[in-house]
Biopython code that builds the backbone (N, CA, C, O; Angstrom):
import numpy as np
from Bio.PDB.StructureBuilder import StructureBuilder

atoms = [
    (1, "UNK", "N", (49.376, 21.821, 21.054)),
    (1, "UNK", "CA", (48.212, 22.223, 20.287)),
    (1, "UNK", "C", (47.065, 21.228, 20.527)),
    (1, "UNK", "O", (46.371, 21.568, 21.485)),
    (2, "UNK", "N", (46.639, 19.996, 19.874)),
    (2, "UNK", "CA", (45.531, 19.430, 19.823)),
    (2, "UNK", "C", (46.174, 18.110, 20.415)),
    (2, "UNK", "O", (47.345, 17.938, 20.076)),
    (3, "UNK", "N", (45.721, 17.323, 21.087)),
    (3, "UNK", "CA", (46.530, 15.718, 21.195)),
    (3, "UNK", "C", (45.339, 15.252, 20.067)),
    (3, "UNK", "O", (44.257, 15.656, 19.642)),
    (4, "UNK", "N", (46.649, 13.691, 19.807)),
    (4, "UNK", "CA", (45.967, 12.756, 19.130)),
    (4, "UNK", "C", (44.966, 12.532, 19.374)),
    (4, "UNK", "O", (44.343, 12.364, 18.326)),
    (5, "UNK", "N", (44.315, 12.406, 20.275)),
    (5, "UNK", "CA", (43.137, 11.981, 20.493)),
    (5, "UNK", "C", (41.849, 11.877, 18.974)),
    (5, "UNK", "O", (41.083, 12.781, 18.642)),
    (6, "UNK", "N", (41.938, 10.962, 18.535)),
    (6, "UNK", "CA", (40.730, 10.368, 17.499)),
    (6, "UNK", "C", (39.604, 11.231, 17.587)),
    (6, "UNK", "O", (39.434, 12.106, 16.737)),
    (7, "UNK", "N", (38.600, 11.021, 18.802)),
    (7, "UNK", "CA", (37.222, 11.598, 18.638)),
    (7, "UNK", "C", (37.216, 13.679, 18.473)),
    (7, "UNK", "O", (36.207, 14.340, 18.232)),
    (8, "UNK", "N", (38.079, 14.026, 18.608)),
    (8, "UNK", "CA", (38.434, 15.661, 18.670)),
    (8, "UNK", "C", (39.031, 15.824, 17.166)),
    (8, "UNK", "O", (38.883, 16.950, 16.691)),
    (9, "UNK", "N", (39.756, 14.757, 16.259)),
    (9, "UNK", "CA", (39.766, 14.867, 14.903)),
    (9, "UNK", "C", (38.533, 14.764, 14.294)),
    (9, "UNK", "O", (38.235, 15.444, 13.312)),
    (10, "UNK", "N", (37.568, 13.712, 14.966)),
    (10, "UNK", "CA", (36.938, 13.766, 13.804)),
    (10, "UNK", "C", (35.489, 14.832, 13.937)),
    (10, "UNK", "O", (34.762, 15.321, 13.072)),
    (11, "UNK", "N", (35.482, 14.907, 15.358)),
    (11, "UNK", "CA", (34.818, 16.363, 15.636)),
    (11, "UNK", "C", (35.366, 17.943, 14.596)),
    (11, "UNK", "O", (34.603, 18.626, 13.912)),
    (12, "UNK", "N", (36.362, 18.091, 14.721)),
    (12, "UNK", "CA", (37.502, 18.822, 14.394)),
    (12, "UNK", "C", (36.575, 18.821, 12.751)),
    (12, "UNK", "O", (35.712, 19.613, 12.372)),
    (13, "UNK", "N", (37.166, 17.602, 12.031)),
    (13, "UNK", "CA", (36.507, 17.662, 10.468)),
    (13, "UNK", "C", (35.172, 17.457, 10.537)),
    (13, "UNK", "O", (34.709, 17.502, 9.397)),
    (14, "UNK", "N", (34.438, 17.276, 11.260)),
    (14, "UNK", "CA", (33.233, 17.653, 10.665)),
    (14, "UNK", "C", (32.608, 18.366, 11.248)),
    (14, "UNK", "O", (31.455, 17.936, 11.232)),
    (15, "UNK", "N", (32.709, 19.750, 12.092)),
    (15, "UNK", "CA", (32.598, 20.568, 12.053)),
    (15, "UNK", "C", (32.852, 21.280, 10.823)),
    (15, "UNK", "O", (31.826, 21.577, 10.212)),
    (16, "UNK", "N", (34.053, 21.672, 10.241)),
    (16, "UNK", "CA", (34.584, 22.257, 9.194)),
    (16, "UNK", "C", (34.044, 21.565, 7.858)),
    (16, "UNK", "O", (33.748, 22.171, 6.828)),
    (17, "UNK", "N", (34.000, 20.757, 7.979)),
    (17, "UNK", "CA", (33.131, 20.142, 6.815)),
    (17, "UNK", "C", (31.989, 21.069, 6.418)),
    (17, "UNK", "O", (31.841, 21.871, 5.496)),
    (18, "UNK", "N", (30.986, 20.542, 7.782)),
    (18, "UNK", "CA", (29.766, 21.359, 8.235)),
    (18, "UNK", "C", (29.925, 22.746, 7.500)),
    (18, "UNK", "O", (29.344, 22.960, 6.436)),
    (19, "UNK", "N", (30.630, 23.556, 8.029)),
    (19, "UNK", "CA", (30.572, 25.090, 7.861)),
    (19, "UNK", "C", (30.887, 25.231, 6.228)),
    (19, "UNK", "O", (30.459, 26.208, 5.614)),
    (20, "UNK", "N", (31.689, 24.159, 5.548)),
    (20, "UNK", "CA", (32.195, 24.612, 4.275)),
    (20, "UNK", "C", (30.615, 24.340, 3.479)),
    (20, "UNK", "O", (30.235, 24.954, 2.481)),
    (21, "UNK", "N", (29.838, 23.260, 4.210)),
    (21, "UNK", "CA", (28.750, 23.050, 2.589)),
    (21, "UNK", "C", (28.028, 23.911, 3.256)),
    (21, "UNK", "O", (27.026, 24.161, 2.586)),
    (22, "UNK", "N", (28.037, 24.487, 4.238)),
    (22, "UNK", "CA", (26.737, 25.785, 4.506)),
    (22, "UNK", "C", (27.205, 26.879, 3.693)),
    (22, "UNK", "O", (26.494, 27.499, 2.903)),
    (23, "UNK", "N", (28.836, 27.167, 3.987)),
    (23, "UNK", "CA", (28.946, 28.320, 3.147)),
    (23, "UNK", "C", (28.564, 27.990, 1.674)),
    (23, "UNK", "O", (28.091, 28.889, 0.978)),
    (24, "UNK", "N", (28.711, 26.984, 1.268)),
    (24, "UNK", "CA", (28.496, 26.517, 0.040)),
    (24, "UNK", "C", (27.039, 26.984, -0.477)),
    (24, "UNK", "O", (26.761, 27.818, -1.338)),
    (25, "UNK", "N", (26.365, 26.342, 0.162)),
    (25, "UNK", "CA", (25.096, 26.063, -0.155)),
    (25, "UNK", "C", (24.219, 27.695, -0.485)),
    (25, "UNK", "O", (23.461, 28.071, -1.379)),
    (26, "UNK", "N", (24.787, 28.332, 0.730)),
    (26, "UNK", "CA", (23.794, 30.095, 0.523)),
    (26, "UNK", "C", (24.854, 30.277, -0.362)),
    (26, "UNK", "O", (24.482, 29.594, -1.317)),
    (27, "UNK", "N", (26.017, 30.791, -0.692)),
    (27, "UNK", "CA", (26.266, 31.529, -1.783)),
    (27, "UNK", "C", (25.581, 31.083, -3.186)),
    (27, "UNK", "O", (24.878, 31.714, -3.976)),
    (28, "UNK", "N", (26.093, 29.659, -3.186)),
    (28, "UNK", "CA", (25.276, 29.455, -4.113)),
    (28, "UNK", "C", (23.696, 29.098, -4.508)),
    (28, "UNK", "O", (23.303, 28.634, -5.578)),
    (29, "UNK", "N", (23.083, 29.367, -3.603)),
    (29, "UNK", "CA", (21.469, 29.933, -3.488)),
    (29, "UNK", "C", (21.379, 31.393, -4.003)),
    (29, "UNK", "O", (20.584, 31.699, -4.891)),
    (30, "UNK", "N", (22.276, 32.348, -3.379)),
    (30, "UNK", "CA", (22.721, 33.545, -3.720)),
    (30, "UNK", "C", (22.462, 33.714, -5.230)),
    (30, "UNK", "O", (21.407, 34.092, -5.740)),
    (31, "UNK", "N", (23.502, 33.401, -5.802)),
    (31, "UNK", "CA", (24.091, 33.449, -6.979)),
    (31, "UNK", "C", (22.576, 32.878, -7.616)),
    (31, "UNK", "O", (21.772, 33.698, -8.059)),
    (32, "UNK", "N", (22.346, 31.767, -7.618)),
    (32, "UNK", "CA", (21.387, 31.022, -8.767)),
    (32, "UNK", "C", (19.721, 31.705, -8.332)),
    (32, "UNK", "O", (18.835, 31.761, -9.184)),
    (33, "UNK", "N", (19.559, 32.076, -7.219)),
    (33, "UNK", "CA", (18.099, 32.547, -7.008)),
    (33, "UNK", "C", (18.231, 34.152, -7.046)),
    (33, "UNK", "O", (17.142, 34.722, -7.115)),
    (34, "UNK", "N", (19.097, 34.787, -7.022)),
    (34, "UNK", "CA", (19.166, 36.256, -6.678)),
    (34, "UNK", "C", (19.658, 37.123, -7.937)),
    (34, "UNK", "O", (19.283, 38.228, -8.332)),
    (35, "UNK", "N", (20.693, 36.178, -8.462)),
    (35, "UNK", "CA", (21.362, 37.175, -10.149)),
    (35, "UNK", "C", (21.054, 36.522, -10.881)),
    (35, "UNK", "O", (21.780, 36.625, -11.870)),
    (36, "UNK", "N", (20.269, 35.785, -10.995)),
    (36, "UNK", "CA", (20.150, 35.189, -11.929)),
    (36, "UNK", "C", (18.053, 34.804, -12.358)),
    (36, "UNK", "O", (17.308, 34.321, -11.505)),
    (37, "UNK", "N", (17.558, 35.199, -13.869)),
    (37, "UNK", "CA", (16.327, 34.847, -13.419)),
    (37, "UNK", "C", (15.938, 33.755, -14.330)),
    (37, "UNK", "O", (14.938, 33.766, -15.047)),
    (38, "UNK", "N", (16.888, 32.729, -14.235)),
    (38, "UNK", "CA", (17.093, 31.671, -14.753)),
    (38, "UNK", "C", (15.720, 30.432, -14.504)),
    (38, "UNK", "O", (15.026, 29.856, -15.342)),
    (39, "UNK", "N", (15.725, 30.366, -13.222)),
    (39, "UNK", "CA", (14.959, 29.453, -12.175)),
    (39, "UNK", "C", (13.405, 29.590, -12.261)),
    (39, "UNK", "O", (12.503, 28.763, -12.396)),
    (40, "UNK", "N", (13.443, 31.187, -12.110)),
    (40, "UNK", "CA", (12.002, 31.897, -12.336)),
    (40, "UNK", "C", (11.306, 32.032, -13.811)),
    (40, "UNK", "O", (10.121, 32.226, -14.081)),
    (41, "UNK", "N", (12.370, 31.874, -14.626)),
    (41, "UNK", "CA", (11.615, 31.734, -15.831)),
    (41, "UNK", "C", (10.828, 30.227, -16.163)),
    (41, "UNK", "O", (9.748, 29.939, -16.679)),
    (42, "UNK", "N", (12.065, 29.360, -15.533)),
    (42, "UNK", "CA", (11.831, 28.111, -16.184)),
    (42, "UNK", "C", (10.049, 27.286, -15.057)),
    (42, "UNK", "O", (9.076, 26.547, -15.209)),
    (43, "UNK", "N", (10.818, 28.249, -13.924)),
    (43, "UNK", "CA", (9.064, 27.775, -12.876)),
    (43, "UNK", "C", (7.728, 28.487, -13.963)),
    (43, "UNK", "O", (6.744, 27.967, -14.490)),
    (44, "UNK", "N", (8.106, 29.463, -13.963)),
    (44, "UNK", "CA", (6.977, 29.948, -14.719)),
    (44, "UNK", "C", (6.396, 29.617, -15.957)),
    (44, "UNK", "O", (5.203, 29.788, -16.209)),
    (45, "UNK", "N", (7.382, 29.057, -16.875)),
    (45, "UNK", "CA", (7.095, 28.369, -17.990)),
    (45, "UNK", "C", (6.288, 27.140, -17.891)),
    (45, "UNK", "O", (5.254, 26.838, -18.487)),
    (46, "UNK", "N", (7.126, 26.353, -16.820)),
    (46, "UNK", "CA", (6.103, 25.012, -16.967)),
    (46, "UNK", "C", (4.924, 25.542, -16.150)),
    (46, "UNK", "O", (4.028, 24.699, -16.111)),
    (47, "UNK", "N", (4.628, 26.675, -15.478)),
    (47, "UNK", "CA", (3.469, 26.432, -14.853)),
    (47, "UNK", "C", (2.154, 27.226, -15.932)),
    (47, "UNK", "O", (0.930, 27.283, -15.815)),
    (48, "UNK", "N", (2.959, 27.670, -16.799)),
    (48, "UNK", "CA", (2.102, 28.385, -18.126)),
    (48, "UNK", "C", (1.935, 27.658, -19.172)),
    (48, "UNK", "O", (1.300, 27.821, -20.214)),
    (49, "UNK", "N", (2.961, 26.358, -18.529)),
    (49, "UNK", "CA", (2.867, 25.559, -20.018)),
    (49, "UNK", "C", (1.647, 24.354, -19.445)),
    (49, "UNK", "O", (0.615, 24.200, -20.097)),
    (50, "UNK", "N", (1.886, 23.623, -18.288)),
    (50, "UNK", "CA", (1.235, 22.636, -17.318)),
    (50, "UNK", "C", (-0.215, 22.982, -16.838)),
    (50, "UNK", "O", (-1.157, 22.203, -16.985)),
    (51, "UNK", "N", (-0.318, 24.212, -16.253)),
    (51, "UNK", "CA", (-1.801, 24.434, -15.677)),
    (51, "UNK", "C", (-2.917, 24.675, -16.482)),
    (51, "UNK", "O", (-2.727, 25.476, -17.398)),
    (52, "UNK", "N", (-3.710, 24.329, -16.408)),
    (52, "UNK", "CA", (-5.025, 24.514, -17.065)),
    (52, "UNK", "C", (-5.629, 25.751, -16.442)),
    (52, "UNK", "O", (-5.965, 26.668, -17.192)),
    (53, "UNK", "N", (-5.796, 25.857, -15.148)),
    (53, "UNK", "CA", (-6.490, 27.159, -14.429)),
    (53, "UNK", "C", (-5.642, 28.234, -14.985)),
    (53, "UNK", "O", (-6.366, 29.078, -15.513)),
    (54, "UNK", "N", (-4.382, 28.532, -15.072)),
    (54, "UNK", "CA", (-3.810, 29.748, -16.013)),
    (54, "UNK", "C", (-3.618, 29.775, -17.356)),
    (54, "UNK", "O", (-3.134, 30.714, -17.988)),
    (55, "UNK", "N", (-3.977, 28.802, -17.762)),
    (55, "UNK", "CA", (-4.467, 28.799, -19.424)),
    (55, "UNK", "C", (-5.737, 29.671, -19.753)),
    (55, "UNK", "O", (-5.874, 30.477, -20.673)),
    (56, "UNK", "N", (-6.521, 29.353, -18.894)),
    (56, "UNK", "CA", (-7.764, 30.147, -18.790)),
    (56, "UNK", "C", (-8.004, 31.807, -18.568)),
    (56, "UNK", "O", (-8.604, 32.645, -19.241)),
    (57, "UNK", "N", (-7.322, 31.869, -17.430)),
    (57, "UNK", "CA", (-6.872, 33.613, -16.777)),
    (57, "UNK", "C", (-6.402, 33.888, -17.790)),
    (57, "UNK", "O", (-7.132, 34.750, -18.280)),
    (58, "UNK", "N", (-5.339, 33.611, -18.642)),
    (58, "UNK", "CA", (-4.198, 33.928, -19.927)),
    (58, "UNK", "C", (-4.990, 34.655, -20.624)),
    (58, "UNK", "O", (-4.594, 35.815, -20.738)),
    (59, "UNK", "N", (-6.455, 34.293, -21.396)),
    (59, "UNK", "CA", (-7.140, 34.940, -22.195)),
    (59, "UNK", "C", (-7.576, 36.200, -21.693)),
    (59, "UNK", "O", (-7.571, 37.163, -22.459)),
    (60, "UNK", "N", (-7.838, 36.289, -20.873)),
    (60, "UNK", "CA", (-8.281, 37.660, -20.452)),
    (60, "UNK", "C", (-7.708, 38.407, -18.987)),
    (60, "UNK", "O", (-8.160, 38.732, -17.889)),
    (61, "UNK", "N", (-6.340, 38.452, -19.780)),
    (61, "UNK", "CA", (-5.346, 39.717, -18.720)),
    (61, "UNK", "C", (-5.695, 40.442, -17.709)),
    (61, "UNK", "O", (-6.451, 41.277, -18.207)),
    (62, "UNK", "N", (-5.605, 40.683, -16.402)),
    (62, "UNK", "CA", (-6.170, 41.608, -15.460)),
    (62, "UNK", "C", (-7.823, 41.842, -15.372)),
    (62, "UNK", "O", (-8.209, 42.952, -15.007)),
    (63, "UNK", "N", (-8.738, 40.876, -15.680)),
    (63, "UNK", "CA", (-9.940, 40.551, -15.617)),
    (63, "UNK", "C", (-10.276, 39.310, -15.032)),
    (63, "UNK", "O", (-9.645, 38.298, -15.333)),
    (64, "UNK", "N", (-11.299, 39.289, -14.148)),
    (64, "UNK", "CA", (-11.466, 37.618, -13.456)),
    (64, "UNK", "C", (-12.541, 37.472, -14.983)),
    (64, "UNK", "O", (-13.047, 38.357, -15.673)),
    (65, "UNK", "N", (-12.602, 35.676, -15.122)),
    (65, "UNK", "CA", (-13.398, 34.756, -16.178)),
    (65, "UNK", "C", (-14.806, 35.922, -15.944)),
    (65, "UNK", "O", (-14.766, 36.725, -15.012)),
    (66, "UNK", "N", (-15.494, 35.893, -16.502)),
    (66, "UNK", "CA", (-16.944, 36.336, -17.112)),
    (66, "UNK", "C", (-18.150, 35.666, -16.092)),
    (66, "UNK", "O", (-17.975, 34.447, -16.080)),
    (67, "UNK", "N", (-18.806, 35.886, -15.609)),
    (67, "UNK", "CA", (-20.135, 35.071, -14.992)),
    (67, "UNK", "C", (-19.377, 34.262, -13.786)),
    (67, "UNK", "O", (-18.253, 34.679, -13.508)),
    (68, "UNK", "N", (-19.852, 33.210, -13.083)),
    (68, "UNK", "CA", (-19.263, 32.637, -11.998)),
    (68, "UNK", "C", (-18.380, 31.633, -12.321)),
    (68, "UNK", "O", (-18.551, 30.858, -13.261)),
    (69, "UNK", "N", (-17.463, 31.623, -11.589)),
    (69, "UNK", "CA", (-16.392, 30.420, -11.425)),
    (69, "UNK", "C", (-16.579, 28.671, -11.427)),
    (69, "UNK", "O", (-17.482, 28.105, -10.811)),
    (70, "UNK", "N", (-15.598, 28.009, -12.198)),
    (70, "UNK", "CA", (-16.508, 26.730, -12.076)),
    (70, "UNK", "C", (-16.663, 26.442, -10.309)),
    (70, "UNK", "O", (-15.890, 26.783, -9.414)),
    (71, "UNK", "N", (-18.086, 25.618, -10.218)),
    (71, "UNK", "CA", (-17.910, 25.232, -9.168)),
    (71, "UNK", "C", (-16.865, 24.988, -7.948)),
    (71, "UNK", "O", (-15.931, 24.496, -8.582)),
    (72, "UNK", "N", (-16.407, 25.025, -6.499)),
    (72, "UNK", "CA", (-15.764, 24.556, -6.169)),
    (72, "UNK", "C", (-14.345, 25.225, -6.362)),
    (72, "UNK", "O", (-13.388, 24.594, -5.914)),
    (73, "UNK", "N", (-14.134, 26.304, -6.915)),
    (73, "UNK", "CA", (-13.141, 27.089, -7.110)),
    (73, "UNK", "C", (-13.415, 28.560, -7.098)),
    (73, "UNK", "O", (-14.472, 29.077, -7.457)),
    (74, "UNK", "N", (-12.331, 29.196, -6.637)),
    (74, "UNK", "CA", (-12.251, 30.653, -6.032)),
    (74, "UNK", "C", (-11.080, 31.154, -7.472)),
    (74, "UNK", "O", (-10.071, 30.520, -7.782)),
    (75, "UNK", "N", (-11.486, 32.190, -8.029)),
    (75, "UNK", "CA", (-10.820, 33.082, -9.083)),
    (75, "UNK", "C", (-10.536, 34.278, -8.612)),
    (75, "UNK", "O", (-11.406, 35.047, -9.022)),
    (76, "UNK", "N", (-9.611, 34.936, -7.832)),
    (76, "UNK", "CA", (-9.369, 35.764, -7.607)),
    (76, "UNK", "C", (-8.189, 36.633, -8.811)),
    (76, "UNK", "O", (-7.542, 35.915, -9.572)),
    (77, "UNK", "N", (-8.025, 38.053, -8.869)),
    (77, "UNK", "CA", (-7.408, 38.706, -9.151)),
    (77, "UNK", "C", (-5.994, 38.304, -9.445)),
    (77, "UNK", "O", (-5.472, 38.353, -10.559)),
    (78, "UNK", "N", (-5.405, 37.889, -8.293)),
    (78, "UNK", "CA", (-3.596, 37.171, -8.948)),
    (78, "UNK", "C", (-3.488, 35.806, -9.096)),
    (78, "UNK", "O", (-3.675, 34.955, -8.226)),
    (79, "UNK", "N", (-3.269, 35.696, -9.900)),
    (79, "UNK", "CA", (-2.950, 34.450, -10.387)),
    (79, "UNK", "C", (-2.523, 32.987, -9.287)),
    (79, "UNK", "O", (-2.981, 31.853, -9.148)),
    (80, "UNK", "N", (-1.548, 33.683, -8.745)),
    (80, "UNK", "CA", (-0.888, 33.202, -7.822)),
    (80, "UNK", "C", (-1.545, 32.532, -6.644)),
    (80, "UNK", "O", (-1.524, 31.366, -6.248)),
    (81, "UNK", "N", (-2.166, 33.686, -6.180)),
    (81, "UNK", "CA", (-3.215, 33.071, -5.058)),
    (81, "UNK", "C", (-4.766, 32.050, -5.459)),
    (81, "UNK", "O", (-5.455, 31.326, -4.741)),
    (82, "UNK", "N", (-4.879, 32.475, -7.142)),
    (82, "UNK", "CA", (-5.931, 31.356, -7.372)),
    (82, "UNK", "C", (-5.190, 29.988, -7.183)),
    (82, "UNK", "O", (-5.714, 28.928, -6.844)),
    (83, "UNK", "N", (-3.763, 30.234, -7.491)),
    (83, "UNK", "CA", (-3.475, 28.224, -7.626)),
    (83, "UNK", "C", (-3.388, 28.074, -6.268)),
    (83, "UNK", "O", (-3.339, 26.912, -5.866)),
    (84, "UNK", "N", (-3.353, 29.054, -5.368)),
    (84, "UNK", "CA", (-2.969, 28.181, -4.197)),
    (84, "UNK", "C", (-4.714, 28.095, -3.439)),
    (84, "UNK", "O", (-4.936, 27.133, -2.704)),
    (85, "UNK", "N", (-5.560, 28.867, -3.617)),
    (85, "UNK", "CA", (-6.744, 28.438, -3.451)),
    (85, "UNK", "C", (-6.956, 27.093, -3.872)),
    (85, "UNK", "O", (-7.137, 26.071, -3.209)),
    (86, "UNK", "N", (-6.885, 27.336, -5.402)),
    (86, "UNK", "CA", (-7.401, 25.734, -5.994)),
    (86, "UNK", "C", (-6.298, 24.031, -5.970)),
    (86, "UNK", "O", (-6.093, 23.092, -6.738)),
    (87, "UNK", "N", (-5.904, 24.418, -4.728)),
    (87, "UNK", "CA", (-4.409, 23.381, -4.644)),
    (87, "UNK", "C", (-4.902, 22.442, -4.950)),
    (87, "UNK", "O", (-4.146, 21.935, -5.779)),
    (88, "UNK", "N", (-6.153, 21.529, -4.747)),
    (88, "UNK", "CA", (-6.002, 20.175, -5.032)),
    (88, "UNK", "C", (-6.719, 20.212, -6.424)),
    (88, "UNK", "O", (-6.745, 19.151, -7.048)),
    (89, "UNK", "N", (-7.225, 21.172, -6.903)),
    (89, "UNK", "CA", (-7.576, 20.908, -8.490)),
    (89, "UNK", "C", (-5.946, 20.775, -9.166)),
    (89, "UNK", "O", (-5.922, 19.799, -9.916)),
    (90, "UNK", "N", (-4.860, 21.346, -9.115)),
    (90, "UNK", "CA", (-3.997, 21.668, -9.707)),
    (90, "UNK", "C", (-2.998, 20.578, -10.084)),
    (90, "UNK", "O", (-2.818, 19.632, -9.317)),
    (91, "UNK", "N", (-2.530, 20.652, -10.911)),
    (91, "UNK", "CA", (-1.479, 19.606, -11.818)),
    (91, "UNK", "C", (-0.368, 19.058, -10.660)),
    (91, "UNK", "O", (-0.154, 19.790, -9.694)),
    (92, "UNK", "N", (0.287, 17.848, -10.764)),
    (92, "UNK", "CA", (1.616, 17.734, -9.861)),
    (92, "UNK", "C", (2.755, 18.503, -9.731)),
    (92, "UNK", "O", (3.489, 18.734, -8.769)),
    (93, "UNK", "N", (2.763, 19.066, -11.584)),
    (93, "UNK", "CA", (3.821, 19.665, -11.384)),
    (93, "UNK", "C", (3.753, 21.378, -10.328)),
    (93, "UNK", "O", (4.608, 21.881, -9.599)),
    (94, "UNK", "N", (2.330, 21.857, -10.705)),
    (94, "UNK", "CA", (1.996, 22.884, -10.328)),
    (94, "UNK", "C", (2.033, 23.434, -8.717)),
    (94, "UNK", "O", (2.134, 24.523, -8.153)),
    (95, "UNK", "N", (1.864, 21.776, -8.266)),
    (95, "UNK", "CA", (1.728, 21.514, -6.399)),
    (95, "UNK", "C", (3.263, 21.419, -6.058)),
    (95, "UNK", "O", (3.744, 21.933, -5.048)),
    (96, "UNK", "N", (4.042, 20.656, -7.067)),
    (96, "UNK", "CA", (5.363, 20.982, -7.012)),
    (96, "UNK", "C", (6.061, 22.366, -6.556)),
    (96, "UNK", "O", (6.616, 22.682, -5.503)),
    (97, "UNK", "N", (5.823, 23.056, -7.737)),
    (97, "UNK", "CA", (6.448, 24.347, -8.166)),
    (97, "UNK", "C", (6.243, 25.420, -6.597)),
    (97, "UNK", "O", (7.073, 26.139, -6.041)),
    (98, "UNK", "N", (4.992, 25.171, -6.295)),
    (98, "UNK", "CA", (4.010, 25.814, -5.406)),
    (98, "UNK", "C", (4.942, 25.388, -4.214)),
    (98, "UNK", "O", (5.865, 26.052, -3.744)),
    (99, "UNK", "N", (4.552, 24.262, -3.858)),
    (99, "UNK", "CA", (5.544, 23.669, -2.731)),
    (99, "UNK", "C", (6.892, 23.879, -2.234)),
    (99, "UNK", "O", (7.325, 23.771, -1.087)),
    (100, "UNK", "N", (7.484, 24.205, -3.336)),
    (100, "UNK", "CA", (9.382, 24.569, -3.417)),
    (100, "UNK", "C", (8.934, 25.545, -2.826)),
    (100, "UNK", "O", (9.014, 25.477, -1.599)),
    (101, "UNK", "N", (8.215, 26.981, -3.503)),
    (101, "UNK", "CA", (8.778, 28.064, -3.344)),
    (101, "UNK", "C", (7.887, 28.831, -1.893)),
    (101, "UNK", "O", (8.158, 29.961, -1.489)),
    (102, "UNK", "N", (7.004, 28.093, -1.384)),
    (102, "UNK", "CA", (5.687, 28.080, -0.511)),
    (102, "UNK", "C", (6.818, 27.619, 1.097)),
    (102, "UNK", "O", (7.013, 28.083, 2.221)),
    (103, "UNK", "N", (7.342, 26.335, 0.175)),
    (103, "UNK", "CA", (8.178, 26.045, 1.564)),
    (103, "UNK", "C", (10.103, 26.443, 1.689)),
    (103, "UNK", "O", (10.889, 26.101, 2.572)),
    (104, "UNK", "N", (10.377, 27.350, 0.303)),
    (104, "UNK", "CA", (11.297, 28.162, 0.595)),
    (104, "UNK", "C", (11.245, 29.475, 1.214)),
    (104, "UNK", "O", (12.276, 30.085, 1.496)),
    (105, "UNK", "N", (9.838, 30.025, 1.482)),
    (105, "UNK", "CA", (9.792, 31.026, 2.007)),
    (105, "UNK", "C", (9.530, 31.292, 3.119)),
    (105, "UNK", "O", (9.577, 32.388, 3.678)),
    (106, "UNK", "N", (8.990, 29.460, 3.843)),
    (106, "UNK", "CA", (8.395, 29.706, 4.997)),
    (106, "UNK", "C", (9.857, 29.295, 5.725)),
    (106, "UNK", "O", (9.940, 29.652, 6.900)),
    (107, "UNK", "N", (10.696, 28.783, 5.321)),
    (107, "UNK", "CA", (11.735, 28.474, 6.035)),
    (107, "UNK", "C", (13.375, 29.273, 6.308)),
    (107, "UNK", "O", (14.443, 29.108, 6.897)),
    (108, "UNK", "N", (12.508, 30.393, 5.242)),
    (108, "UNK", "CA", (13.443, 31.317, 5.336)),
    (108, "UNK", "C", (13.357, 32.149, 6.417)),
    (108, "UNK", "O", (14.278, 32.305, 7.218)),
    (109, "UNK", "N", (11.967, 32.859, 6.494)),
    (109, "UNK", "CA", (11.595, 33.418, 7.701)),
    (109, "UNK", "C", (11.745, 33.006, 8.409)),
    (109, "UNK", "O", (12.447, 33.741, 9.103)),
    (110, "UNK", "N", (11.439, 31.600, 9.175)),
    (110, "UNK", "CA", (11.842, 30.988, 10.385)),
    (110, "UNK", "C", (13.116, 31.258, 10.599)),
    (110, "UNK", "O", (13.565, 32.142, 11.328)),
    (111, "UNK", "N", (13.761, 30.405, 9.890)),
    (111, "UNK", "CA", (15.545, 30.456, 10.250)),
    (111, "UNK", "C", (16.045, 31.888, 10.286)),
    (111, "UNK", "O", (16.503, 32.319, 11.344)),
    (112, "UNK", "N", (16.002, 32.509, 9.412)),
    (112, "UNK", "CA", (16.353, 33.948, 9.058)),
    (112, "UNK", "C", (15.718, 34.936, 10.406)),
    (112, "UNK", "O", (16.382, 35.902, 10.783)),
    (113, "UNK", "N", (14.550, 34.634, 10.991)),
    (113, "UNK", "CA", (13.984, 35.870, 12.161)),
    (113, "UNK", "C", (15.193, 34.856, 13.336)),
    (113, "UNK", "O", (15.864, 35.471, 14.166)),
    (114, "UNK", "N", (15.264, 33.716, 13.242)),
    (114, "UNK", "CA", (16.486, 33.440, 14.462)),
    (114, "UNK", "C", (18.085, 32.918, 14.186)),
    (114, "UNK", "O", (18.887, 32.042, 14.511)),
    (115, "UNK", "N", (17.943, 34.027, 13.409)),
    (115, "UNK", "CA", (19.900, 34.197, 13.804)),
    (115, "UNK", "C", (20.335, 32.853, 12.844)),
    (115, "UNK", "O", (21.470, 32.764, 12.377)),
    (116, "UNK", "N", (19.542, 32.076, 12.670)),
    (116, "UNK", "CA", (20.262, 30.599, 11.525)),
    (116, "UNK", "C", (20.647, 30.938, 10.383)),
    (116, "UNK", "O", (20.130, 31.902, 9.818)),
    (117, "UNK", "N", (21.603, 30.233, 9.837)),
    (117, "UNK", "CA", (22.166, 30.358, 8.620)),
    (117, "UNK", "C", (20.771, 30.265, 6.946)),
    (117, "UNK", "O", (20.203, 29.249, 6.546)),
    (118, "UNK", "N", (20.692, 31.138, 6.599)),
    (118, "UNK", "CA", (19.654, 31.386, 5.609)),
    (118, "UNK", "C", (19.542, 32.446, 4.504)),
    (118, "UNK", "O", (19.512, 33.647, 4.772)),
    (119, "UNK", "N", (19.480, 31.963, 3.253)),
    (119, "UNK", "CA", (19.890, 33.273, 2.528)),
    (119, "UNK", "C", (18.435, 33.957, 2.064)),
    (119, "UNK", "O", (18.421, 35.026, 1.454)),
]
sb = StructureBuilder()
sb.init_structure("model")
sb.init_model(0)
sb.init_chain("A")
sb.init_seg("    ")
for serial, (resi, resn, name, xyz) in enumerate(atoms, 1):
    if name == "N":
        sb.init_residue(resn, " ", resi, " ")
    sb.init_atom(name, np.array(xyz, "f"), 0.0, 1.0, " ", f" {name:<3s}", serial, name[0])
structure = sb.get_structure()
C-alpha cells in the first residue's frame, strides 16, 4: 500500500485535513448564511442602529430627503447604494458591515465562475 516514507504521511494528512475544514467551512456557511436570517438581521440592526445617513432616509420611506442633498453626497433611491456612494462619510462599523458582504460577494463570483470550492 503506502511505504513509510514520512514526507507522503504528512502530505497524506494534510491534504485530508485540507478537504475536511473546506467541507467544513461551506456547509457551515450554508447553514448560518442560507437557513438561517440570523446574520442579516443582526447586520441590519447595527447598521439602523450605527448610521446616521439611514437614520435620515428612515423618516421618509421610499422618498429621497426634500430639496438637495447635503453637500458632497449622492441620495439615491436604495438605501444600500447611498452607503456605498457615501463610503467615506460612513461609520466604521458601517464600512465594516459593507466590506464583509461587498467582499463576500465578490469572491464568490470569482471562485464560484471557476470551478473553486465556494458556497
Amino acid at each position: 500500500m503506502w511505504p513509510l516514507d514520512p514526507s507522503r504521511k504528512e502530505v497524506l494528512g494534510f491534504a485530508v485535513s485540507c478537504r475536511v475544514l473546506t467541507l467544513a467551512l461551506q456547509v457551515l456557511t450554508r447553514f448560518l448564511c442560507s437557513s438561517t436570517p440570523i446574520v442579516y438581521w443582526f447586520s441590519a440592526h447595527l447598521l439602523l442602529d450605527q448610521e446616521p445617513l439611514l437614520r435620515s432616509l428612515e423618516a421618509m420611506p421610499g422618498k429621497p430627503p426634500a430639496g438637495h442633498p447635503p453637500p458632497g453626497q449622492k441620495v439615491p433611491r436604495n438605501s444600500m447604494m447611498g452607503l456605498l456612494y457615501n463610503w467615506k462619510t460612513c461609520s466604521l462599523v458601517t464600512r465594516c458591515i459593507l466590506g464583509y458582504f461587498v467582499t463576500y460577494w465578490l469572491l464568490g463570483l470569482l471562485l464560484h465562475c471557476n470551478w473553486l470550492p465556494w458556497t
